[in-house]
N, CA, C and O of each residue as an XYZ file, in Angstrom:
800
protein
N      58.477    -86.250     68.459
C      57.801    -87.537     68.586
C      56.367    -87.461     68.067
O      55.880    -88.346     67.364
N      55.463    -85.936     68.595
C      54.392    -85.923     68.271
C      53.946    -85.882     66.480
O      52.892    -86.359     66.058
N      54.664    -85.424     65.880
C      54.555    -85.385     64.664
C      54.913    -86.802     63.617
O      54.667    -87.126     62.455
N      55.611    -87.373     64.760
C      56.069    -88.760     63.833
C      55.016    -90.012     63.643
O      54.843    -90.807     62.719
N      54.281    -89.801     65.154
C      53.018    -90.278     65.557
C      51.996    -89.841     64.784
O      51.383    -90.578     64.012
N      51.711    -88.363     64.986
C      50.327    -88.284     63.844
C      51.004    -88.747     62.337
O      50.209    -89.606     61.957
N      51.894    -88.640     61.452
C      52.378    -89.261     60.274
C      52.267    -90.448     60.344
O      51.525    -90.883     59.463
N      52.866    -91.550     61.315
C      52.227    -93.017     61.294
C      50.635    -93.328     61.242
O      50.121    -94.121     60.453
N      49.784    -92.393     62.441
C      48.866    -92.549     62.489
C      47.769    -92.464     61.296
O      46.654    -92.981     61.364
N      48.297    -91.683     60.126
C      48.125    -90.817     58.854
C      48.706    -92.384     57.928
O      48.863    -92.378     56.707
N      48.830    -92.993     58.361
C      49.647    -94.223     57.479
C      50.556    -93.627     56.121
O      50.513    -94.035     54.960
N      51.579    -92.255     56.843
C      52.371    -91.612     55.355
C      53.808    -92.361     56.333
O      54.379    -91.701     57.201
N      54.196    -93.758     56.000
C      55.531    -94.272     56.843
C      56.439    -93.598     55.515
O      57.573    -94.067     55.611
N      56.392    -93.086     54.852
C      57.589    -92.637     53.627
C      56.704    -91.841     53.037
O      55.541    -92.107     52.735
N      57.739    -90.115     52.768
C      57.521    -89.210     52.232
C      57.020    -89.853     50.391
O      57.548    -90.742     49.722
N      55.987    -89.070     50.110
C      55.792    -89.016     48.483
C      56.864    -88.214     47.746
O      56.724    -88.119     46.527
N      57.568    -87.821     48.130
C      59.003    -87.240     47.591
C      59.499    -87.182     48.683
O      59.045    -87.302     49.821
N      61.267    -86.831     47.944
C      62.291    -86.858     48.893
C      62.516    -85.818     49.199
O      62.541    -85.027     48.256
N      62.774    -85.273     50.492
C      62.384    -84.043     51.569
C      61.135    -83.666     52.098
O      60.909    -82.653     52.760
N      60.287    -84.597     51.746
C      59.137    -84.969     52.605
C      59.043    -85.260     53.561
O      59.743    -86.244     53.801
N      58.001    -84.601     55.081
C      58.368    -85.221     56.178
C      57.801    -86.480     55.942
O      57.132    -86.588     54.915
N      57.984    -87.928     57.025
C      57.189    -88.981     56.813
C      57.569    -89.692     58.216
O      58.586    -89.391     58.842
N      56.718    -90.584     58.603
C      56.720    -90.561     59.946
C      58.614    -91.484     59.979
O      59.492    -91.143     60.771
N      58.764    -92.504     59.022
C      60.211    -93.503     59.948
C      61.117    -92.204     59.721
O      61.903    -92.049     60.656
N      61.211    -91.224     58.716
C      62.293    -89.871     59.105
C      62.283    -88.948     60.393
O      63.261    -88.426     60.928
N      61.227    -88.883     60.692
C      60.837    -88.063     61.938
C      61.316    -88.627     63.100
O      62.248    -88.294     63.833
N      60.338    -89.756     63.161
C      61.277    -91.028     64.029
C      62.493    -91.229     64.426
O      62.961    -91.536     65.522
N      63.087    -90.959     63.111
C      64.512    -91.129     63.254
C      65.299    -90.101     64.042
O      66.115    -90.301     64.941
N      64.898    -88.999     63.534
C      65.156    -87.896     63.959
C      65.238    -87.884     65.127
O      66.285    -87.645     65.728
N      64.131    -88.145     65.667
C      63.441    -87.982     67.257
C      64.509    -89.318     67.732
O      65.142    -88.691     68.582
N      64.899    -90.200     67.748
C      66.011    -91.118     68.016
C      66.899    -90.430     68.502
O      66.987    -90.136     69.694
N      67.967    -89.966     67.250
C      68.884    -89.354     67.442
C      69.239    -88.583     68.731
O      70.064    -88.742     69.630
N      68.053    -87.474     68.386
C      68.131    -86.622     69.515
C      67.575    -86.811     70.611
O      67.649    -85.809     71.323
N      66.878    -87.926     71.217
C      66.518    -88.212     72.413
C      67.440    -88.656     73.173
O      68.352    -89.331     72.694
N      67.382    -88.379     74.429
C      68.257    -88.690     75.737
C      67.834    -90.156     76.353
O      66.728    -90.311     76.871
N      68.846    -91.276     76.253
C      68.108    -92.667     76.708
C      67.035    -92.501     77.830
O      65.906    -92.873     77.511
N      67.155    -92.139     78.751
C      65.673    -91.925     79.733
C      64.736    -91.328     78.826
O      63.641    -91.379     79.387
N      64.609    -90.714     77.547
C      63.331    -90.694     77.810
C      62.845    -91.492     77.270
O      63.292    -92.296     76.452
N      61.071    -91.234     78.009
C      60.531    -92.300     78.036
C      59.538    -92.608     76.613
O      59.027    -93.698     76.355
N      59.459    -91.772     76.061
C      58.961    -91.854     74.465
C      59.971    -92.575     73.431
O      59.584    -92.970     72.331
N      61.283    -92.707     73.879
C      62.262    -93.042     72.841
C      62.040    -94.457     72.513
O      62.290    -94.838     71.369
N      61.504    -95.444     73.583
C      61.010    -96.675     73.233
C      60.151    -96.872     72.210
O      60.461    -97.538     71.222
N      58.738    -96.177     72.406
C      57.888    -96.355     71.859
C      57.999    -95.325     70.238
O      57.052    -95.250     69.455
N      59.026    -94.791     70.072
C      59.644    -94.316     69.054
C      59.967    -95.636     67.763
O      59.489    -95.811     66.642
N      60.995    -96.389     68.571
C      61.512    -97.509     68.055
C      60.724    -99.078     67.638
O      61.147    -99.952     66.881
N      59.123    -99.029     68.641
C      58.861   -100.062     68.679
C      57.732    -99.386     67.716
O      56.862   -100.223     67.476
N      57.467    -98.089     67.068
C      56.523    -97.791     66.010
C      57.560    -97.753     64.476
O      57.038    -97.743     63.361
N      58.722    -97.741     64.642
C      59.958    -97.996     63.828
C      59.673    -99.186     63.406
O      59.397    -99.468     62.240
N      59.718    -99.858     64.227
C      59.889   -100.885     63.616
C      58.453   -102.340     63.665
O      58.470   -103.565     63.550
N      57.307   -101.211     63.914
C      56.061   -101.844     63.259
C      55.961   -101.218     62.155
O      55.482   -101.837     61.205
N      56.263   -100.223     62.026
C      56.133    -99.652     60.529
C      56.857   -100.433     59.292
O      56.193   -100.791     58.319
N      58.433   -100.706     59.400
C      59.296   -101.465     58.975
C      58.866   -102.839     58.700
O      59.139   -103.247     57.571
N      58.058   -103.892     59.734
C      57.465   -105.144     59.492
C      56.162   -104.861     58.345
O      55.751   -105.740     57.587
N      55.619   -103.457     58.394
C      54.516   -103.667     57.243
C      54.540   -103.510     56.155
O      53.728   -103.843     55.292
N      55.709   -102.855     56.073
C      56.185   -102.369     54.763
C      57.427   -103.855     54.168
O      58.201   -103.916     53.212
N      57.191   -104.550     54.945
C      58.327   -105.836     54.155
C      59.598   -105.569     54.634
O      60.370   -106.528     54.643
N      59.977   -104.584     55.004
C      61.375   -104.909     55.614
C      61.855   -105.416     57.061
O      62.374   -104.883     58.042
N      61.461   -106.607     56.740
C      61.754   -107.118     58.036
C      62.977   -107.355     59.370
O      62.928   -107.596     60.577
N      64.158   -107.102     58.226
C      65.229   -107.135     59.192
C      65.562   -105.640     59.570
O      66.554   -105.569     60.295
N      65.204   -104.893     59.381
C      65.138   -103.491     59.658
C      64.120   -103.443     61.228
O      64.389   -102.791     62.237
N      63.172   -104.164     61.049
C      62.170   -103.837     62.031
C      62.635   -104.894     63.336
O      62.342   -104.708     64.517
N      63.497   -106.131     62.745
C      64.032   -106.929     63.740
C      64.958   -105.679     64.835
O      64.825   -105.478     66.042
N      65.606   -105.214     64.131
C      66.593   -104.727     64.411
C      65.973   -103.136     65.761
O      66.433   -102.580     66.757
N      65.157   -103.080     65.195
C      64.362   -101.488     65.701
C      63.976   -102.390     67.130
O      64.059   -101.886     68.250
N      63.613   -103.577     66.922
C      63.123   -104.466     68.192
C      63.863   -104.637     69.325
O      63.727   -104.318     70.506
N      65.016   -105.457     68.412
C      66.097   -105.571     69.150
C      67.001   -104.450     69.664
O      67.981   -104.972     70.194
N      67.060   -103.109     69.716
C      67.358   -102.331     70.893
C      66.781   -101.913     71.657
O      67.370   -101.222     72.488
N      65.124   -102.144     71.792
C      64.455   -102.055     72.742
C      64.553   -103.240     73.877
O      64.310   -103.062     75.071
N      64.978   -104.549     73.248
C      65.198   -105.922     74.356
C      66.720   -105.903     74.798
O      67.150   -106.577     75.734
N      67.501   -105.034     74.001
C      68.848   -105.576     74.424
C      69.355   -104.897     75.717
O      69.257   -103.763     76.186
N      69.940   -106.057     76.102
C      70.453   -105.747     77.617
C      71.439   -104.829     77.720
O      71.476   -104.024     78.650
N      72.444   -104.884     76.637
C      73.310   -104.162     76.900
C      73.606   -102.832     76.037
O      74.632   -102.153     76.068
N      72.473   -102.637     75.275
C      72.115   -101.294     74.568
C      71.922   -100.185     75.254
O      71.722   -100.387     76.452
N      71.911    -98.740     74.807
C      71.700    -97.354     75.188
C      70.569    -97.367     76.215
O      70.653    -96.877     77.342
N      69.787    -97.819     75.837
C      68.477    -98.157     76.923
C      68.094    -99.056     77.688
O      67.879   -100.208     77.310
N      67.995    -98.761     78.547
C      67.728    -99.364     79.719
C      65.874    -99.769     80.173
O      65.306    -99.381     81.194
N      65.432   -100.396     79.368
C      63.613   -100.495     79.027
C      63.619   -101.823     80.462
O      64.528   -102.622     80.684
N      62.650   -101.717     81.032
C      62.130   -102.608     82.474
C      61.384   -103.491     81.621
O      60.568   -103.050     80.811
N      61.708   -105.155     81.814
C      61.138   -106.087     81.029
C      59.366   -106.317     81.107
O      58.538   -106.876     80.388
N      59.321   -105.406     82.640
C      57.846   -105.370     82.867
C      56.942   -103.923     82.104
O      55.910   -103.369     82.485
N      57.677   -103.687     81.112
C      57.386   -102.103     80.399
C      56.073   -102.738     79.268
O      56.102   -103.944     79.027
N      55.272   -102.112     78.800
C      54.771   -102.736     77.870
C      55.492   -102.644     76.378
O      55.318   -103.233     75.311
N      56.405   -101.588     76.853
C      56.833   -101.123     75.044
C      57.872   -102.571     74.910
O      58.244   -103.052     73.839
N      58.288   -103.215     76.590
C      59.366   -104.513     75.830
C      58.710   -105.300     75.814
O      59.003   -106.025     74.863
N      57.482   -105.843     76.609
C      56.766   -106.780     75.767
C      56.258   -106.447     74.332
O      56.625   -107.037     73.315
N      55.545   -105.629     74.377
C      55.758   -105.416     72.914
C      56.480   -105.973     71.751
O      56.212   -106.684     70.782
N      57.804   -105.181     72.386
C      58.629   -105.339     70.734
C      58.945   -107.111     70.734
O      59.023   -107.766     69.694
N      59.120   -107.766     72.309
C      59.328   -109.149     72.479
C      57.902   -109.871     71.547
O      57.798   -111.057     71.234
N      57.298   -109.198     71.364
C      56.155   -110.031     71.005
C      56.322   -109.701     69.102
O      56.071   -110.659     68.372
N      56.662   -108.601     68.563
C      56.662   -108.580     67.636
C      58.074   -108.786     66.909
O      58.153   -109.364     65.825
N      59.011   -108.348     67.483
C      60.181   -109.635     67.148
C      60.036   -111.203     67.090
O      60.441   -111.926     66.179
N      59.414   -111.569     68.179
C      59.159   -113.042     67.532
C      58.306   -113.247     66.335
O      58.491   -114.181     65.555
N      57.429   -112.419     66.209
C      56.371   -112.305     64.912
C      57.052   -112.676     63.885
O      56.954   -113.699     63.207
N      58.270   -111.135     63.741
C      58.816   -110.700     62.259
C      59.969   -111.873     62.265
O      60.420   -111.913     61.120
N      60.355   -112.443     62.753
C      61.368   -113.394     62.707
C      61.074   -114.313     62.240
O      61.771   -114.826     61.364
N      59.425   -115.081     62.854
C      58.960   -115.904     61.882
C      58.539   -115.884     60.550
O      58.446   -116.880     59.832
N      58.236   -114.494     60.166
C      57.434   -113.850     58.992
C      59.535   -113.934     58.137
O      59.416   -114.248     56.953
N      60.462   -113.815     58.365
C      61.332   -113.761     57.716
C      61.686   -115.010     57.118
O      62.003   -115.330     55.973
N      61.510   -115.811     58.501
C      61.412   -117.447     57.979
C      60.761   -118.058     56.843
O      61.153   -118.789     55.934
N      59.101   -117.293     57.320
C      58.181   -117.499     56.269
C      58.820   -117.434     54.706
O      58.923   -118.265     53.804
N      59.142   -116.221     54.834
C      59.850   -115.610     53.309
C      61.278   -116.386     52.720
O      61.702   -116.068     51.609
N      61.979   -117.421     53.546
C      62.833   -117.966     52.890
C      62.301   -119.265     52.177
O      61.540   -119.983     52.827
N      62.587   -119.568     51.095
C      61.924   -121.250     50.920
C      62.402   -121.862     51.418
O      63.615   -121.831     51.628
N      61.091   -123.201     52.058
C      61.136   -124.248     52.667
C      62.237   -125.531     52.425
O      62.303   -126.613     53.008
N      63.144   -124.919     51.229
C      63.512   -126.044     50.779
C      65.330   -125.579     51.402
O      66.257   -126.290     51.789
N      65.211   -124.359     51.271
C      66.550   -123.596     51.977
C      66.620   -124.026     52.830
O      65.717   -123.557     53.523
N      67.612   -125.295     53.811
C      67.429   -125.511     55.168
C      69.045   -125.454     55.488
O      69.762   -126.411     55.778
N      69.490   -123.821     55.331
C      70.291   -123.245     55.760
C      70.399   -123.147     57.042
O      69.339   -123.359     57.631
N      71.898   -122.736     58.135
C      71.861   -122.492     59.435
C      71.146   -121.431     59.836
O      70.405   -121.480     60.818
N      71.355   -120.097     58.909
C      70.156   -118.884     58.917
C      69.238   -119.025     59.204
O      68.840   -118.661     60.311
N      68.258   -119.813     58.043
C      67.513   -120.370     58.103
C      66.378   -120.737     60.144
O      65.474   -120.228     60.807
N      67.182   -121.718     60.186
C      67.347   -122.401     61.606
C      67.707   -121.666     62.586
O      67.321   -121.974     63.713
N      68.461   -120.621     62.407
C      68.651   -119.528     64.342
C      67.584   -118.364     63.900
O      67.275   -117.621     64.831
N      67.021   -118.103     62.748
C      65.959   -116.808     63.159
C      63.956   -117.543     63.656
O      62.876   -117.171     64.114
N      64.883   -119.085     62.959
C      63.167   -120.155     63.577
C      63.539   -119.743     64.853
O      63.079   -118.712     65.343
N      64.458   -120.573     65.525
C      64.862   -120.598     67.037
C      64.714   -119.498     67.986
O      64.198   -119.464     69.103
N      65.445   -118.366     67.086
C      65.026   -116.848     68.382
C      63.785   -116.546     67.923
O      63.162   -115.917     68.779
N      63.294   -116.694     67.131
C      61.549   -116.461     67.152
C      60.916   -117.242     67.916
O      59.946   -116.870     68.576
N      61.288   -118.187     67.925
C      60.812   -119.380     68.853
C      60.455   -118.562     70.732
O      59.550   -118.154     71.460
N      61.989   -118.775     70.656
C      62.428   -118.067     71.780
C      61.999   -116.742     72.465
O      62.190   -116.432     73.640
N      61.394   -116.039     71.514
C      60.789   -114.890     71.830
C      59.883   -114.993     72.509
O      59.850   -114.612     73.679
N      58.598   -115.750     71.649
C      57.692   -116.127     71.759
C      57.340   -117.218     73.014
O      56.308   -117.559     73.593
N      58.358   -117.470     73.082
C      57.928   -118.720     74.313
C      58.141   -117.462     75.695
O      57.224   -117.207     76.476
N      59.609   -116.758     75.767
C      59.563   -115.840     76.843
C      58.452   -114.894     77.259
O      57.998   -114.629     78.372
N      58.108   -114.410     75.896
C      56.725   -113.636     75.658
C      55.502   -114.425     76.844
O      55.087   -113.848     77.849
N      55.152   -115.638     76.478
C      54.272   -116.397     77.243
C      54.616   -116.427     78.326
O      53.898   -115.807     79.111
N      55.949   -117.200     78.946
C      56.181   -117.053     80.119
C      56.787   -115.313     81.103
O      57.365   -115.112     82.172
N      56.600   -115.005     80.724
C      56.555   -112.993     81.229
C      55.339   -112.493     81.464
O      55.017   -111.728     82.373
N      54.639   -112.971     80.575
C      53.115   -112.108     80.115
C      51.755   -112.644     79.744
O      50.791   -111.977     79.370
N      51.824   -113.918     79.901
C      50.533   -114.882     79.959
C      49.676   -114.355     80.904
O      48.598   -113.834     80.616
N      50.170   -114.487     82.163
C      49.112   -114.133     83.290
C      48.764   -113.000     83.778
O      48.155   -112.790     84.827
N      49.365   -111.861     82.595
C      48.900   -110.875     82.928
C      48.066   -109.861     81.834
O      48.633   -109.402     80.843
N      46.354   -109.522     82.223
C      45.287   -109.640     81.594
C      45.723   -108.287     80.372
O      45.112   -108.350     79.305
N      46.419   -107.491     80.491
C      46.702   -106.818     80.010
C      47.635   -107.368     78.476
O      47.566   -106.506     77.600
N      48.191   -108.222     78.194
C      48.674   -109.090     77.425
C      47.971   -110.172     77.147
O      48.487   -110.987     76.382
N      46.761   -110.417     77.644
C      46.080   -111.998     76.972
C      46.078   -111.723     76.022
O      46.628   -112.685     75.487
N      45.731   -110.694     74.882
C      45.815   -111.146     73.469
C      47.013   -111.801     72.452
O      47.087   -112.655     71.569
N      48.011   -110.722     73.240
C      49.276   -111.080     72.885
C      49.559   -112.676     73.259
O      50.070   -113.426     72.427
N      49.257   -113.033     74.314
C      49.698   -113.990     74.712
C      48.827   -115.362     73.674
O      49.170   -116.506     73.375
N      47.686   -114.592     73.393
C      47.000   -116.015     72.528
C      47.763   -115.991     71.307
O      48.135   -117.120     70.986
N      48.210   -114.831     70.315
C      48.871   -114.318     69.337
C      50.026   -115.565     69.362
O      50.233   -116.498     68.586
N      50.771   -115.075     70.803
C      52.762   -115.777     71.020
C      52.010   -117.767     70.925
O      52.540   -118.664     70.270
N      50.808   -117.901     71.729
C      50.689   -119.056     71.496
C      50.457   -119.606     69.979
O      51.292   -120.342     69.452
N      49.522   -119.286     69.457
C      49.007   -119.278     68.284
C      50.001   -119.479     66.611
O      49.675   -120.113     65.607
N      51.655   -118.399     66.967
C      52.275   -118.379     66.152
C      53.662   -119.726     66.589
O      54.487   -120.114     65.762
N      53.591   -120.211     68.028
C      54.352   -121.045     68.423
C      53.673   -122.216     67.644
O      54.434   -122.747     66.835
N      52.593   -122.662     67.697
C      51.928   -123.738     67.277
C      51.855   -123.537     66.101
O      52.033   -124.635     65.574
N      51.680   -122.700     65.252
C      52.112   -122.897     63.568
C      52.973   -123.291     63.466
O      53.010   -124.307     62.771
N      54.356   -122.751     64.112
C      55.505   -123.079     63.840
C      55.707   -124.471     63.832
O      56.260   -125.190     63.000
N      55.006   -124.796     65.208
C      55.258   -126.734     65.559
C      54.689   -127.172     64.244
O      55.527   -127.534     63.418
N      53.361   -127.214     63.867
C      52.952   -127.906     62.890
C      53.595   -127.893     61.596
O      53.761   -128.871     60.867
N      54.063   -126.290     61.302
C      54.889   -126.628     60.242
C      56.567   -127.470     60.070
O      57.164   -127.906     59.085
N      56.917   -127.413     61.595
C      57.968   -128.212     61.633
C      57.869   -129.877     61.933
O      58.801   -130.670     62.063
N      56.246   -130.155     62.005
C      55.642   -131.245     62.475
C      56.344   -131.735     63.664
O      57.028   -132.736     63.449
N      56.348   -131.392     64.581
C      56.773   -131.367     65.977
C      55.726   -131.415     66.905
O      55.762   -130.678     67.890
N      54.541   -132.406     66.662
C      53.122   -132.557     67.063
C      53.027   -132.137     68.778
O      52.202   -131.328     69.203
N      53.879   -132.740     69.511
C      53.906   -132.591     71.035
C      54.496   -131.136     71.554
O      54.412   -130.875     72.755
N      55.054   -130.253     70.698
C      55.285   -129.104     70.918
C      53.888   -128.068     70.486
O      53.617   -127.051     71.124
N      53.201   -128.486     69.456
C      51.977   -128.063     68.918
C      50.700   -128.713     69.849
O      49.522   -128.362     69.783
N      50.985   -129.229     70.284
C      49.351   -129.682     71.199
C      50.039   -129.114     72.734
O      49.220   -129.129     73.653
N      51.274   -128.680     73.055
C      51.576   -127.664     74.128
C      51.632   -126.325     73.901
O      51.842   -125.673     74.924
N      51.516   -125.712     72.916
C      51.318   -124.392     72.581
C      50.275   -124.570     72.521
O      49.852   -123.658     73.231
N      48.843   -125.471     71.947
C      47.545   -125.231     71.918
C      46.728   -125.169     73.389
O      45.811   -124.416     73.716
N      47.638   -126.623     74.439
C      47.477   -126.261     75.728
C      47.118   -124.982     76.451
O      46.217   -124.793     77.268
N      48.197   -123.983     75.879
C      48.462   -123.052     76.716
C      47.316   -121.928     76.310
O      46.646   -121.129     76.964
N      47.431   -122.286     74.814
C      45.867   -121.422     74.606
C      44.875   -121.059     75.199
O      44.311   -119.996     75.460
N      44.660   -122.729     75.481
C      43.459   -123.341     75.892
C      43.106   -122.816     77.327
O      41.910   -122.717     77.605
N      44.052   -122.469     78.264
C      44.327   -122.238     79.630
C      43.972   -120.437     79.634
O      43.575   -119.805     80.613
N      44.317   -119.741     77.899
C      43.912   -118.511     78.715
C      42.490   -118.056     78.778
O      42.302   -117.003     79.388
N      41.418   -118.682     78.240
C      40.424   -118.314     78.252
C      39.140   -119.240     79.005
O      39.258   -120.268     79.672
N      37.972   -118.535     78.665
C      36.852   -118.897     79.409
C      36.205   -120.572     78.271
O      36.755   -121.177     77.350
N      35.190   -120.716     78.798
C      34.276   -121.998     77.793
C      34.012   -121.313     76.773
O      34.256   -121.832     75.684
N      33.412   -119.891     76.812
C      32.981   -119.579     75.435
C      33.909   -118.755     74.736
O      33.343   -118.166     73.815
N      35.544   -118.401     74.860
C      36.274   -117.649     74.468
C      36.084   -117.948     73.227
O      35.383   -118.788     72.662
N      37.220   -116.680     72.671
C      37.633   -116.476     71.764
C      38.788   -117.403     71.615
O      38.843   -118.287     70.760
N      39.805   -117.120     72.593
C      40.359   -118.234     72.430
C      40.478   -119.515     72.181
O      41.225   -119.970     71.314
N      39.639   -120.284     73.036
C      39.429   -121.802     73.051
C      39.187   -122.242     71.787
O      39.609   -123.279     71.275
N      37.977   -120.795     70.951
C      37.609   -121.116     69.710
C      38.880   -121.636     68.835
O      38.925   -122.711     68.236
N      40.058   -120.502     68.894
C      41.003   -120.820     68.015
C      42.217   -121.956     68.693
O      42.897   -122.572     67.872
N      42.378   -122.120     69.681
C      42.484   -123.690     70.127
C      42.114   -124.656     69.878
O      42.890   -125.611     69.854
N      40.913   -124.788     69.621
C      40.298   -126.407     68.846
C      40.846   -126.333     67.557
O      41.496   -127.262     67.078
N      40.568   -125.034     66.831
C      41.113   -125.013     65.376
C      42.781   -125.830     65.244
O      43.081   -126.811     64.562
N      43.504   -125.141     66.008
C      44.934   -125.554     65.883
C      45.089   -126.962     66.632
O      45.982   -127.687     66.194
N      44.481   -127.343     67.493
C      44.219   -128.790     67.777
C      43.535   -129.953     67.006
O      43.741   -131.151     67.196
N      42.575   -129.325     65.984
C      42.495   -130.299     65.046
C      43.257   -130.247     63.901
O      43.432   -131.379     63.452
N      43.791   -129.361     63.238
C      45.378   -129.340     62.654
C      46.350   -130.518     62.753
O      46.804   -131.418     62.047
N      46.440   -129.986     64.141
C      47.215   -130.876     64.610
C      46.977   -132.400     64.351
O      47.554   -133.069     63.494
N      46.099   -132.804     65.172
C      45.560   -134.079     64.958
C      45.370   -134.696     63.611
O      45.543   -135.888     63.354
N      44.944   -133.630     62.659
C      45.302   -134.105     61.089
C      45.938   -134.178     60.662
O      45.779   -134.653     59.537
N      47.645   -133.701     61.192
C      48.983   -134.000     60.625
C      49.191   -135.271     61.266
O      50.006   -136.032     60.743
N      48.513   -135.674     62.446
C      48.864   -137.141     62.884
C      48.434   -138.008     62.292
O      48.763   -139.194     62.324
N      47.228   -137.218     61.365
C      46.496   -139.052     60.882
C      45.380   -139.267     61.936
O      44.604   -140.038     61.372
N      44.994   -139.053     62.905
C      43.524   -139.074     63.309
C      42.859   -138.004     63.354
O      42.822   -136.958     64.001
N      42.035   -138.803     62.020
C      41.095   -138.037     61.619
C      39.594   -137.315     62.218
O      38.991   -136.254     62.064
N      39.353   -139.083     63.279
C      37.987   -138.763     64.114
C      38.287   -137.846     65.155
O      37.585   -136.842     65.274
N      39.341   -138.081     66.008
C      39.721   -137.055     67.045
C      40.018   -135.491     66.473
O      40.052   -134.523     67.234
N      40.255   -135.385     64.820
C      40.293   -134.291     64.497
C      39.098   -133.347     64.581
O      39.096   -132.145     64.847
N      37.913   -134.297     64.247
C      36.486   -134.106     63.779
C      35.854   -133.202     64.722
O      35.142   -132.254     64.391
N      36.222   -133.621     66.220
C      35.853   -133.644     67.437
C      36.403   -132.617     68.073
O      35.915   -132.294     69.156
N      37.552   -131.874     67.531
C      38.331   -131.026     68.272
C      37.313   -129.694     67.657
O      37.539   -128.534     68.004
């Protein structure tokens, strides 16, 4: 594990030749041979498959996600673990980022169930891990990428409730709130009021 870690950490995710160590081979490795309890094998999978989302392969890294959330997989991860919020948080990411990558004009069923479980991620994400301080970033992140989504699906009342929720995790002078007004006047400019945009 330790070696797969300093190689990620080293940003070498793929050998410069083949029989090179590199951290997703090591990784892999370290998979294989790990025993489901242990407790590194998560965070094995959920650096799998951040590595995998940066490098563009996104359904690879869906996938590295999704056996860390699945219920009925080899592992048995406690939803209160950080490695499953985690991957819950970056599965909804890469799902949208896959979306991103199909054209807008493709309005395939595909298309439409990887919006939806991204959706879905992301909304569970919030409701699991909003109120707990250890996840506020994440949680402004899950809000933040819910409300793109609304606006780009122009779904205004789903987008001024993801900005809501923003709005709720921080102080007057956050960071947050900052990027709450932003996505609230967005918003308001896909409606057509402009002055209430001005103002947000």
């Amino acid at each position: 594990f330790w070696q797969g870690e300093s190689l990620r950490l080293a940003r070498c995710y793929r050998g410069p030749r083949r029989g090179d160590p590199d951290a997703l081979s090591v990784f892999a490795e370290f998979i294989v041979r790990a025993k489901p309890a242990d407790p590194l094998l998560a965070r094995a999978l959920l650096s799998r498959g951040r590595m995998f989302a940066e490098l563009g392969m996104r359904e690879d890294a869906i996938e590295e996600f999704g056996r860390i959330l699945s219920p009925t997989g080899a592992l048995s991860i406690d939803p209160r673990a950080s490695e499953f919020a985690d991957a819950l948080l970056e599965r909804g990411r890469t799902l949208l980022e896959l979306v991103s990558s199909i054209p807008a004009t493709d309005a395939s069923a595909r298309r439409r169930r990887l919006a939806a479980q991204g959706g879905h991620d992301l909304r569970e994400y919030l409701d699991r891990y909003a109120d707990r301080y250890d996840h506020r970033a994440g949680a402004v992140e899950a809000g933040y990428l819910l409300a793109r989504q609304a606006i780009g699906d122009r779904e205004w009342a789903k987008a001024m409730e993801a900005v809501a929720r923003i709005e709720g995790l921080g102080g007057a002078d956050s960071e947050f709130l900052r990027q709450a007004r932003f996505l609230k006047g967005d918003v308001l400019l896909g409606q057509g009021e402009w002055e209430e945009a001005v103002e947000a």
